[in-house]
KOLTORBA-104325 format. One record per residue (C-alpha): residue in three letters; x, y, z. Coordinates in pm, whole numbers, plus 50000, padded with zeros to 5 digits. Example, Ala and Ser with C-alpha at 12.3 -4.5 7.8 and 13.67 -1.06 7.14 Angstrom:
BEGIN
ala512304955050780 ser513674989450714 
END
This chain:
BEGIN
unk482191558094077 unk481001581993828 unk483121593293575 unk484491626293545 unk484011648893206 unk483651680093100 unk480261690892908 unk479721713292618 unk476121727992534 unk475371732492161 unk472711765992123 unk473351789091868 unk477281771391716 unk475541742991548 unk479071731891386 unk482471714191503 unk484351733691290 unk486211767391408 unk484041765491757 unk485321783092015 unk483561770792286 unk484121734392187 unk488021742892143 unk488171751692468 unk486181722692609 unk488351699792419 unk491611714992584 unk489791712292973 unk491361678393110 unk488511655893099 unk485941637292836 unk484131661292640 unk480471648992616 unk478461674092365 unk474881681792445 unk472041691992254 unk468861702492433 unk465701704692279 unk464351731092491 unk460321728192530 unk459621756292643 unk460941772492324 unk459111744692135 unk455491746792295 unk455311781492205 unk455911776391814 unk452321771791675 unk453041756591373 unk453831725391368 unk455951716191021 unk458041750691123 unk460661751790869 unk463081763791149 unk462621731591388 unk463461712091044 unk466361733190973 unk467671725891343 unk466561691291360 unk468561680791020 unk471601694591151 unk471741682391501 unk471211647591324 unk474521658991080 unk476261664891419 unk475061633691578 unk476421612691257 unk479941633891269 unk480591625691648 unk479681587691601 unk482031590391312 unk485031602391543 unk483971576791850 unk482041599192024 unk477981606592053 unk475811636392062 unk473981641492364 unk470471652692259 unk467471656792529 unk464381672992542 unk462821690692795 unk464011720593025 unk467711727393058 unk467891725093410 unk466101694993413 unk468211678393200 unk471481697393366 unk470721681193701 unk469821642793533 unk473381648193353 unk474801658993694 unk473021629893871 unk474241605293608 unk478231622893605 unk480461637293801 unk480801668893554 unk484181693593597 unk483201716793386 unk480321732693155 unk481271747792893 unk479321770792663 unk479081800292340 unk477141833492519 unk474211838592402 unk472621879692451 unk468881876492410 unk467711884492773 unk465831848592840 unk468461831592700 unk470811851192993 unk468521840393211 unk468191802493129 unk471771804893110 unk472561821793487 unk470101791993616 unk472561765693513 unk475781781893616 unk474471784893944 unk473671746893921 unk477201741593791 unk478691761594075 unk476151743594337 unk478031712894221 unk481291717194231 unk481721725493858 unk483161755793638 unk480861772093417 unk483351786693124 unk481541805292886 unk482831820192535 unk482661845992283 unk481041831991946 unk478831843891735 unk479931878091741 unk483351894691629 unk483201921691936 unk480901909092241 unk478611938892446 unk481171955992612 unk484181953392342 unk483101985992140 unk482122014892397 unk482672055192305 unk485492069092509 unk483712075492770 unk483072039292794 unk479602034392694 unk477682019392469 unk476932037492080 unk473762046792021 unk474202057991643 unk475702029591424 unk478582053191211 unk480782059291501 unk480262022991613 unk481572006491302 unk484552034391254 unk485832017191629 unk484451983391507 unk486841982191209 unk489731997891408 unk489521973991727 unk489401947191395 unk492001956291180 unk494271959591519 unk493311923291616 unk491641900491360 unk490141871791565 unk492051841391528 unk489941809891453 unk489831779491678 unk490631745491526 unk488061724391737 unk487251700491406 unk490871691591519 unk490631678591830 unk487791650391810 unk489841623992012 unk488871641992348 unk485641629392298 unk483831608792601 unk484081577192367 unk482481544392433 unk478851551392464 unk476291555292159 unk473231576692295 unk469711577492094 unk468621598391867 unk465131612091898 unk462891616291592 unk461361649791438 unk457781632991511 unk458761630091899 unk459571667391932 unk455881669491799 unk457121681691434 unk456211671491108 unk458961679590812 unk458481709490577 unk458591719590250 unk460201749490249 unk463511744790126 unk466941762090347 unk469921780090163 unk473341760390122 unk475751771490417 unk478351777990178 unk479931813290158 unk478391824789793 unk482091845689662 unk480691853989362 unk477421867689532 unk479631889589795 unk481561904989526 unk478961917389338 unk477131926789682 unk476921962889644 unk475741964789319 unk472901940089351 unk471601939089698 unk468751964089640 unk467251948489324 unk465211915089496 unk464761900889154 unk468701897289123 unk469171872389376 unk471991892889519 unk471731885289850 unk473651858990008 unk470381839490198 unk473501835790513 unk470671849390807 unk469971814390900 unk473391801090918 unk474391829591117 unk471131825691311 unk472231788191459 unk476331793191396 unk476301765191116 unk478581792590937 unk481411810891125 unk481001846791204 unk484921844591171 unk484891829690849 unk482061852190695 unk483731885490811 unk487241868690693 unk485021869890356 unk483771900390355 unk486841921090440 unk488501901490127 unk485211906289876 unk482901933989988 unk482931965890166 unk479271967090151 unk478541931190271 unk481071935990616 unk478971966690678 unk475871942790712 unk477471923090956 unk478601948191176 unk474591963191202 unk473901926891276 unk476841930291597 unk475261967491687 unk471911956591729 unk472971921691924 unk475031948992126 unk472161972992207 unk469821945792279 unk472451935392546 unk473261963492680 unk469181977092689 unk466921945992705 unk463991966892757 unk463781969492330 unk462271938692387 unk458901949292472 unk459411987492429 unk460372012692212 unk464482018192260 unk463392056492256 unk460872059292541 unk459242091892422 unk457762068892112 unk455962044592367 unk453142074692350 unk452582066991976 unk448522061491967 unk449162035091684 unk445722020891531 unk444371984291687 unk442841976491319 unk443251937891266 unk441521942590925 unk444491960390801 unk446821943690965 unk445791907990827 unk445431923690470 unk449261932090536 unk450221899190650 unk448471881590330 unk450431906490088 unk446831920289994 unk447341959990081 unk447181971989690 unk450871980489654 unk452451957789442 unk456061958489581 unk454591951889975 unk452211925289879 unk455201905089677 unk457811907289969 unk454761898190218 unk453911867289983 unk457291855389949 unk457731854490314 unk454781833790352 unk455851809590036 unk459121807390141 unk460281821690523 unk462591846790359 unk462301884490281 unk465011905090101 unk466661927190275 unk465151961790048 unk461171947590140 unk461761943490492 unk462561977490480 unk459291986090281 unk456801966690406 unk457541973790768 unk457642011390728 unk454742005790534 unk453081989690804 unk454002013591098 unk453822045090920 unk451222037390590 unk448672017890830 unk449692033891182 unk449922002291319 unk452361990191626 unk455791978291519 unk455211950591769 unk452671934991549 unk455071932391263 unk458041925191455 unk455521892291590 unk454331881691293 unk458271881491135 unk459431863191385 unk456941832391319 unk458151834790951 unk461391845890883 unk464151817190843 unk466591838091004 unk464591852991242 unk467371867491509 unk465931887891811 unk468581914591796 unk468311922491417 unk464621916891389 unk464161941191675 unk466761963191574 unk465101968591201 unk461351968491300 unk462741999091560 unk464352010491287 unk461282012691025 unk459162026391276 unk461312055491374 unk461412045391757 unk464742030091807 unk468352041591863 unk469292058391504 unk466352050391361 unk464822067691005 unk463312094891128 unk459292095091140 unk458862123290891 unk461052099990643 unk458122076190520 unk458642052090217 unk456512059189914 unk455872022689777 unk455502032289434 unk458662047089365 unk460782021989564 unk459162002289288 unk459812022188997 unk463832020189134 unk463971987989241 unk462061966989017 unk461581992488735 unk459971958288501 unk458531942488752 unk460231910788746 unk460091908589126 unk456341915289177 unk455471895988848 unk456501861989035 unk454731866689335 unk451691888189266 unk450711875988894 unk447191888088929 unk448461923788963 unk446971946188644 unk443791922788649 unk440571929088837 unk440671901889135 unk443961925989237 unk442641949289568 unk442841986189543 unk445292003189716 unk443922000690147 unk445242036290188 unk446362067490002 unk449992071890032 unk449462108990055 unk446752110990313 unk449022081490506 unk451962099690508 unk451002134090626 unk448872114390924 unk451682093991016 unk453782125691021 unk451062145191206 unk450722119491456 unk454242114191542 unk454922148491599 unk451782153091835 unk452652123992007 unk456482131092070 unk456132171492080 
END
């Protein structure tokens, strides 16, 4: 007879501790058995191979692995397709229950609907919970109950509907001895997942106090170090969004109002999917941006002739992170400097960035470019040189990742900021009347 238990599918939570999903799952009346899948699909499409972010994940599924075996239990961890590996589990169980943390990028909703129907097919409950958001989709409408389009009025109801009810947190490090015990499964091996480890090094998952206190006054200044280097935590849930707003409303005004544009852009990519693959303000799909490659790879090698976009372009190559301030630059430098489709950029940051999150990588490359919901405007275009001269007045920032800058082998400027400007602003306007 095959045993009865209930199921809980690690994604984006990669922690026990002050899991809401896994709470849950622990309080359903059966064996929990926790499941990691190491989706394929998701991994055939990442070219290269020693990506920092398959490391990142690998290391701490194996830190999960060794903290279940610890309490009795063992980590589930597959590879292949979820529903695949949903109806082996099904095959080899007789599972009560799924249980889950949502997940609001569109494919994930539909990998996600698959397997509930599979769950309902068989007899089991599909539970699935609110996680790695404060508010989910539908939690913070306008009174006339939809969605905001601008962000200010959006966090005004975001910090009322908070301060009314802070979340609670969920104690699931607690509750360990509801673990399906008495089996030990394998653990695969970076190589089999067709990865080689990396060099790039990821940021502690400690909440830095001392960094989120002095938030406001640093953030802008990328030499500083002022930023707290969280994205990736957030990213795979191997910090709390509980326990890093719980910071932020103790340490820094500034630093809560980052996480909240992090919860409006996961909410308009939920509520208006199509930002995927088109502007979020239709009229700006007209934009005749430029197909220029040249450009674009000069760009992407941080070899465009301002100083400030070449360092924040280099470090993101060296290292997988970009500060905050140059994601700013070098993406409005890119869509409005070099006319070139936000798409591009939004691509080529996505194979990069550490923290890469579909919502706020979306949500800031719409931004830059002037074609998403309140975006800068498209007459409102970056001059690189003075962002310099305000943010890295002695350029201790693009000292340490240009040093050739001032000598001869350093490239020209690839565009007038004058000339770029009044084109980008000329063809905007043409294009959008």
């Amino acid at each position: 007879m095959r045993q009865e238990i209930t199921v809980f599918w690690f994604r984006r939570d990669l922690r026990i501790k002050d899991n809401h999903g896994l709470y849950h799952a622990f309080k359903s009346p059966y064996p929990v058995l926790p499941l990691f899948i190491y989706d394929c699909e998701i991994l055939d499409d990442i070219e290269d191979r020693h990506d920092a972010r398959v490391n990142f994940i690998y290391n701490t599924v194996e830190e999960l692995y060794h903290q279940f075996a610890a309490a009795g239990g063992s980590l589930r961890v597959e590879m292949g397709s979820p529903l695949r590996i949903f109806k082996k589990l099904f095959a080899e169980f007789n599972i009560r229950a799924v249980y889950l943390n949502r997940d609001y990028e569109p494919q994930a909703r539909l990998r996600d609907a698959v397997i509930e129907d599979l769950a309902k097919e068989k007899g089991a409950s599909f539970q699935a919970f609110k996680d790695q958001v404060i508010f989910d989709e539908r939690e913070i409408l306008s009174d006339s109950g939809r969605p905001y389009l601008v962000y200010t009025p959006f966090k005004r109801k975001w910090l009322a509907k908070y301060n009314l009810s802070q979340p609670r947190f969920y104690a699931s490090e607690h509750q360990l001895q509801h673990l399906l015990n008495g089996v030990r499964y394998r653990l695969p091996q970076l190589s089999e997942l067709g990865f080689k480890p990396t060099t790039i090094a990821t940021p502690d998952r400690v909440i830095p106090v001392e960094i989120i206190k002095n938030y406001e006054r640093d953030r802008d200044f990328p030499s500083r170090g002022g930023t707290t280097r969280l994205g990736i935590h957030l990213r795979f849930g191997t910090v709390s969004i509980r326990k890093a707003v719980r910071a932020a409303t103790v340490h820094s005004a500034s630093w809560l109002n980052e996480l909240i544009w992090r919860e409006f852009y996961c909410m308009i990519l939920a509520n208006f999917p199509h930002v995927t693959h088109s502007a979020f303000n239709k009229k700006y799909d007209g934009i005749p941006w430029r197909d220029d490659p040249e450009s674009f790879d000069r760009w992407c090698q941080g070899m465009t002739g301002y100083p400030l976009v070449d360092a924040g372009m280099r470090e993101l190559n060296i290292t997988g992170f970009m500060h905050n301030r140059l994601r700013m630059i070098t993406a409005g430098f890119l869509t409005k400097h070099l006319l070139i489709d936000w798409r591009w950029g939004e691509s080529y940051f996505a194979d990069k960035l550490l923290d890469y999150e579909l919502a706020s990588n979306n949500g800031g490359w719409q931004w830059a470019a002037g074609t998403g919901t309140d975006a800068q405007p498209y007459y409102r275009v970056f001059n690189p040189d003075r962002q310099q001269l305000k943010f890295d007045k002695n350029l201790e920032y693009v000292k340490k990742w240009v040093p050739e800058w001032g000598s001869e082998t350093y490239p020209d400027p690839i565009i007038d900021h004058k000339a770029a400007r009044e084109r980008a602003i000329r063809t905007f306007k043409k294009a959008v009347g």
